[in-house]
N, C-alpha and C positions, 0 to 999 in steps of 0.2 A: 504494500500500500504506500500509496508516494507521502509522502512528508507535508505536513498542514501547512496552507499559507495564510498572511497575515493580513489583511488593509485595514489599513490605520486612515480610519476617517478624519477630516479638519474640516475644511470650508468646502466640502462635497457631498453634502447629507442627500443626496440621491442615491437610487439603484439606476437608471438609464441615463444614458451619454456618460457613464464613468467609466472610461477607459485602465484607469487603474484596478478597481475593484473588477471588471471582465478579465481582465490577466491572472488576480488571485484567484477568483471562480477559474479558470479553465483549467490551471494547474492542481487542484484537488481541494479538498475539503478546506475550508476559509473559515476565520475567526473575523470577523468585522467591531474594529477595536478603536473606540474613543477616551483619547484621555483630558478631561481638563488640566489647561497647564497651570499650573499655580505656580511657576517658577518668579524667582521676583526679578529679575533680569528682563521678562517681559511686560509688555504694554497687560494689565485686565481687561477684561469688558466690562465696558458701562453696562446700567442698570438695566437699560431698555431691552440690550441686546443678548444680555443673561436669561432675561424672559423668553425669548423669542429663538434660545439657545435650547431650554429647557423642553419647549414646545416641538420644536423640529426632532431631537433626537426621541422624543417620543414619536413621533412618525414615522421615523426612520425605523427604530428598532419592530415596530408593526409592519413596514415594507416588507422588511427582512426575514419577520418568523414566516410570513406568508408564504414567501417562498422557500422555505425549510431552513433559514438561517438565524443567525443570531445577533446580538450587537453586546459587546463586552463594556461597561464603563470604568474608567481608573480614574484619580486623581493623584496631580504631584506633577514631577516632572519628567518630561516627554525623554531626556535624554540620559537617565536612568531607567526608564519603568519601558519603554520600548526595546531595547536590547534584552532585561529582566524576562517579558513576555514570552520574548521569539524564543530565548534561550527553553524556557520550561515549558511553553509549544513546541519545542523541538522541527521551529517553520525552518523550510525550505528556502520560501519564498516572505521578501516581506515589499510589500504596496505601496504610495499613498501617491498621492494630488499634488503637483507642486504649487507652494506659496510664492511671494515674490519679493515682500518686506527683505529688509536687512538683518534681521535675528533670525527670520526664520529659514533663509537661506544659508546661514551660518550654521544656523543649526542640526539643515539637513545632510546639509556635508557630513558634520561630524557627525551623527546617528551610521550616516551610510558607510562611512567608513572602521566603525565600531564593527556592526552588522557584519559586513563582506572581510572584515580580519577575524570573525567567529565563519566563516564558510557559509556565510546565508548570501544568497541571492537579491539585489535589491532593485527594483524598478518604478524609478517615479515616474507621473504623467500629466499633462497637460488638459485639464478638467474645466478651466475656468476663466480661458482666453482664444479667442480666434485669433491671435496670432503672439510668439511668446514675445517679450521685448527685447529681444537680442537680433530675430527677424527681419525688423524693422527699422533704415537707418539711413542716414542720408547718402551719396554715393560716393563720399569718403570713407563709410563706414561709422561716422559716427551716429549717435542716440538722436533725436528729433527732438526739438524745440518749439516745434508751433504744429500745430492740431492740423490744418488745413494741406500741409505738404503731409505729413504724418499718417492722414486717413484717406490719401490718393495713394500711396506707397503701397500701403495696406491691403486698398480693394485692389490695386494692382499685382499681388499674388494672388489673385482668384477667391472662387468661394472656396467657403471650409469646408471639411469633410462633413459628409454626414455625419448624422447625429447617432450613436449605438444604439441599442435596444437593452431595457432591462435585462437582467440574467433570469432565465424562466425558472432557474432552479438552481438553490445553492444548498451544498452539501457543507451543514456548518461540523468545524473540526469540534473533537474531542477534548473537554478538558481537565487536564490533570488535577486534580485535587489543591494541592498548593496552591495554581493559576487561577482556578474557580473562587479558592479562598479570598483575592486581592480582592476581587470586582465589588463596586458600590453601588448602588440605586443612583436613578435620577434625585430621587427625595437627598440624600446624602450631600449631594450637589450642592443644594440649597439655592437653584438659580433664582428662584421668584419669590416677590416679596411676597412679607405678610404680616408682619406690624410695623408699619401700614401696608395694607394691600392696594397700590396705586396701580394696580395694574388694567381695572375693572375697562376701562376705554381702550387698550391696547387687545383685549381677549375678544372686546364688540368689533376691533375694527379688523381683524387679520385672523388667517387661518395657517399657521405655518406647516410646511411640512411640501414632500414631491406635489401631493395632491394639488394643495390648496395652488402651487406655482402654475400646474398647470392649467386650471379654471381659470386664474388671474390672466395667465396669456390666451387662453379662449374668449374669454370674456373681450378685453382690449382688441381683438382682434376681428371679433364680430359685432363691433359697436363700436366704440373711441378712435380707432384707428383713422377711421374717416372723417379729415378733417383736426385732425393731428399737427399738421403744420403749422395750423394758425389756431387750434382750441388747447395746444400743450400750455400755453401759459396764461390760460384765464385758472385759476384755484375754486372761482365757483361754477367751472364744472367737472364733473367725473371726465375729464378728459387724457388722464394718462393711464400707461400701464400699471402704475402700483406692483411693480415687479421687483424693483430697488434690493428690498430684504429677502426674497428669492433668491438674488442673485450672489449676496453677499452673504449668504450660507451655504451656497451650492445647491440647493435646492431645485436649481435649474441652471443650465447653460447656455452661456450665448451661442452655439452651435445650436442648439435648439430651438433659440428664439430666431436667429436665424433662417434656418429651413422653415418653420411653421410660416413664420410671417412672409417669405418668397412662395410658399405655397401656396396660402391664403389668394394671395394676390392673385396668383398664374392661375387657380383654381376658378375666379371669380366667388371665392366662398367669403374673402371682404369686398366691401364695395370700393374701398378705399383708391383712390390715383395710386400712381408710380411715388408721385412725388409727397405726399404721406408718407408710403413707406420708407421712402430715403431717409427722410428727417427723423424717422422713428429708429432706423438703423443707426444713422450718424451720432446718434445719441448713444448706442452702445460701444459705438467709435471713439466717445470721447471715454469711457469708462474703462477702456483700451490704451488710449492715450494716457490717462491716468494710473494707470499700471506702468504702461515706459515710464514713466517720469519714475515713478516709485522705486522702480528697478533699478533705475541709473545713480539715484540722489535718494540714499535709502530715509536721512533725516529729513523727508520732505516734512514730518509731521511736527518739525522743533525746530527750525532754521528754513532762515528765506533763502529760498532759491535765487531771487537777487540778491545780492549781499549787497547793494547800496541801502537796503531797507534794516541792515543792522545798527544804525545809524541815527534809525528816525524815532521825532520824540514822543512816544507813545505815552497817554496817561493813564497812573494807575486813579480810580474811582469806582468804588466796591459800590458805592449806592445807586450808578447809574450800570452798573453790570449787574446788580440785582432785580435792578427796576426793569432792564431787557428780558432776564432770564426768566423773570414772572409774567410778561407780557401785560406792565404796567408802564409803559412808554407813555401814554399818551396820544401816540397813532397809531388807529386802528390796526392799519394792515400791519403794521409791525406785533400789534399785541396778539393780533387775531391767530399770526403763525407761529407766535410761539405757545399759544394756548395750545392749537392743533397740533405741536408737539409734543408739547409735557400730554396729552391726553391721548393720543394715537403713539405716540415715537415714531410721527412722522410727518416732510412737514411737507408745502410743494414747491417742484421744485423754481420757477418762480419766486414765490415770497421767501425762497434759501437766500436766494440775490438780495432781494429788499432786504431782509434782514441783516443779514452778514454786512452790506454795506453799511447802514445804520451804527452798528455797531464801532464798523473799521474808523469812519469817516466822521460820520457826525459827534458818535460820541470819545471819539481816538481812542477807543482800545486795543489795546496787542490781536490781531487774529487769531492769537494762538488759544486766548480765552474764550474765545468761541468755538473755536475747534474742538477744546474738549469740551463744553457745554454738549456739543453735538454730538461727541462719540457717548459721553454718558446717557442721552435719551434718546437717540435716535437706534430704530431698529434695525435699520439699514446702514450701519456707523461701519463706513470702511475704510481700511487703512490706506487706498488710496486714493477714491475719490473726495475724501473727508478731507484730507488734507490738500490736495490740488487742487479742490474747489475754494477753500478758504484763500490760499494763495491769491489764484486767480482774481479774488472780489478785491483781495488787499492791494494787488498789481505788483504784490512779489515774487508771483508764481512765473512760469515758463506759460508762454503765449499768454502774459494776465489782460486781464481788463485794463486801461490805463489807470492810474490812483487818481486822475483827478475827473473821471467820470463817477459818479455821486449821485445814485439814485434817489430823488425825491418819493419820500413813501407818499405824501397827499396826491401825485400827479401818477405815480404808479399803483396807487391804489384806484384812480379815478379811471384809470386804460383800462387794468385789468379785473377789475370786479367793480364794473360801470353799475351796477343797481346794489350794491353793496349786501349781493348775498352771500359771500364768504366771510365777511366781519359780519354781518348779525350772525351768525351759527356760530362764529367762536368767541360775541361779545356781546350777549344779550342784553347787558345795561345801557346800552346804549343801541339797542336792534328798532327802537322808536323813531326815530329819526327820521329824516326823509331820504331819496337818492342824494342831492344836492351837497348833502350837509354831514355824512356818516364818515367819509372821509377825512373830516374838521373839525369836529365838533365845539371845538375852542370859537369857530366864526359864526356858531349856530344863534339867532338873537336868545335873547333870553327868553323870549314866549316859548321860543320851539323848543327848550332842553326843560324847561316846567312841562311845558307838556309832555314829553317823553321822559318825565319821572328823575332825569339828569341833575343833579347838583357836581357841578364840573370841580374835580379836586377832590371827591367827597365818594362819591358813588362812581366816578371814572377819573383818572388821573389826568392831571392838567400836562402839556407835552413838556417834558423835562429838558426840552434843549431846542433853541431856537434854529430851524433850518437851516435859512440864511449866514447865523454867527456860525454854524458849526460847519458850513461849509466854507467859509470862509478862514474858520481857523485848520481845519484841514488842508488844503490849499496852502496855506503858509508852514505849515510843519511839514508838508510836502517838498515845501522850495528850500526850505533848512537844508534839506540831505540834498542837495546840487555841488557837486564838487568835493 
């Protein structure tokens, strides 16, 4: 009987399109083995994404039995309790997904070369990328800098491969007694809260796991899709995929999303244009884009990628970083998204922009306090878009936004939620209002905020920071760092 193999699950909680785990399935009886890393050398996850951690591998582990397999859970660290495993499985073969971070690429080095000096066999695979970021480069050979040449390079090595099919049937290995002895529960874990249990809005709004990834890309595909180009950044409507945390637990892969959505289209089973679906693509483009960068500048998530921005003078102000992080700004669209994210862990992506600028500009805070803001409640908190996108809003990123472009939230609230039905759902004290005036409420006269139950400062916060001065002094702490 051939010798057990190992896959060690990370950010690939599916059975279909996992090219790693179809290698341990084919070679013999498979243990499918998750360990939380508790190492303190790495990054934790925030709170949101603990939940939604919790969530998933309970799906995964019901994939699994279904098809006669199992999922083992450990806690500790990966690069003790990994080599421990294979040894008293007595694997053959051991699996996983490659990551792309700087720890974890260091890390898997040294596991696999542990591994392969014990005579085990080791094969990582490409789960979680349509193209890896070493592929993709300018025609010196070096790493890409701006998105636009970056995602012509790209589709110019063709489409990806298909997408695999689940394993119809896994023959899960034997385990020794000792090795049986480690394993913890999901419970043991302790991912989700529960004094307090904030989680109650995140359980109403998501269904994690392969399943729920795949409804979420059926759904988007036979409705949202059409009209995508120009409805992805209104927030009051159901206009995007909501795939985000699918994808940043492996739940689903963009080879998948891929083929489905060129399917759909060729099929006429969406109704959607051509050019929907591009912008629906290019969007996983950038997500791609945001993994080179990651690859190449592993501290994208702690240091500007411009280093002219180490320079600049950022203020520290605890009471106006609280007052954002509650979504007690004073402008709507600004409060309204960060409601929808402390309540869902998740926010759109649209009001990501508004916000973050806010934040960077008007109130000059470090980006980096928004960043982790965002990895501890977002449930889609990735190591690489999280941080490339913060970049980007600050204009210290690779291909950023300029820094002194400055989104006004009253005028980008006024474009994008023109009847103001995404700030009444996430700010019902002030949902009275009229169109005109939901936006401002500071310009509302005083009949119309009596009438609508408002005492401005009191029952909704007065705006903490005047647009005009704080763009203005952004702007000048801008020009500080010239030279």
């Amino acid at each position: 009987m051939s010798a057990p193999s190992i896959h060690w699950f990370r950010d690939d909680l599916r059975l279909a399109d996992n090219p790693a785990l179809a290698a341990a399935v084919a070679a013999g009886p498979t243990l499918g083995l998750y360990i939380f890393d508790e190492s303190p050398t790495r990054r934790p996850l925030g709170g949101a994404s603990r939940w939604w951690l919790s969530r998933s591998l309970a799906a995964l582990a019901t994939d699994l039995e279904r098809r006669g397999g199992a999922l083992m859970l450990l806690r500790g660290d990966p690069e003790t309790l990994l080599p421990k495993v294979a040894d008293l499985a007595g694997a053959g073969l051991v699996t996983w997904s490659r990551r792309y971070d700087g720890d974890s690429v260091a890390l898997d080095a040294r596991i696999k070369s542990e591994l392969q000096n014990a005579g085990r066999k080791v094969s990582s695979f490409n789960a979680a990328l349509l193209n890896e970021p070493w592929q993709v480069t300018t025609k010196t050979g070096d790493p890409m800098k701006v998105f636009t040449p970056y995602w012509r390079a790209a589709r110019a090595r063709g489409e990806p491969p298909a997408p695999l099919p689940a394993p119809a049937r896994i023959v899960a290995a034997a385990l020794p007694a000792e090795l049986a002895a480690m394993a913890v529960t999901r419970e043991d874990l302790a991912l989700e809260p529960h004094a307090p249990d904030w989680a109650g809005g995140l359980r109403d709004a998501w269904t994690p796991g392969e399943a729920g990834a795949a409804d979420s890309l059926a759904r988007f595909l036979s409705g949202p899709l059409a009209g995508y180009g120009e409805d992805r950044n209104r927030p009051d409507l159901a206009s995007t995929s909501r795939l985000s945390p699918h994808l940043r637990f492996g739940e689903i892969g963009p080879r998948q999303i891929w083929h489905a959505t060129r399917s759909a289209i060729e099929s006429g089973e969406a109704t959607a244009p051509e050019s929907d679906a591009d912008k629906f693509l290019s969007e996983i483009g950038w997500r791609e884009f945001s993994y080179h960068l990651l690859f190449h500048n592993p501290d994208l998530a702690t240091r500007n990628y411009n280093q002219r921005f180490d320079v600049f003078p950022w203020r520290h102000d605890e009471t106006a970083l609280k007052a954002w992080q509650r979504g007690a700004t004073g402008y709507p669209i600004i409060d309204a998204g960060l409601r929808e994210l402390w309540t869902t862990g998740w926010m759109h992506n649209r009001v990501r922009m508004i916000v973050a600028s806010f934040l960077i500009k008007h109130l000059l805070i470090d980006w980096r306090a928004g960043e982790a803001w965002f990895w501890d409640t977002l449930v889609d908190a990735d190591p690489a878009n999280n941080a490339a996108s913060w970049q980007w809003v600050a204009g210290s990123g690779a291909d950023a936004a300029p820094y002194y472009r400055i989104f006004n939230p009253v005028t980008q609230g006024l474009k994008f939620d023109p009847r103001g039905a995404y700030v009444r759902r996430w700010i019902p004290e002030i949902a009275a209002l009229g169109d005109a005036e939901i936006h401002e409420p500071w310009k509302a006269p005083s009949v119309s905020l009596r009438r609508a139950g408002i005492d401005l400062g009191v029952t909704y916060p007065s705006p903490i920071v005047d647009l005009d001065a704080g763009r203005q002094r952004a702007l000048a702490a801008l020009a500080s760092t010239k030279g």
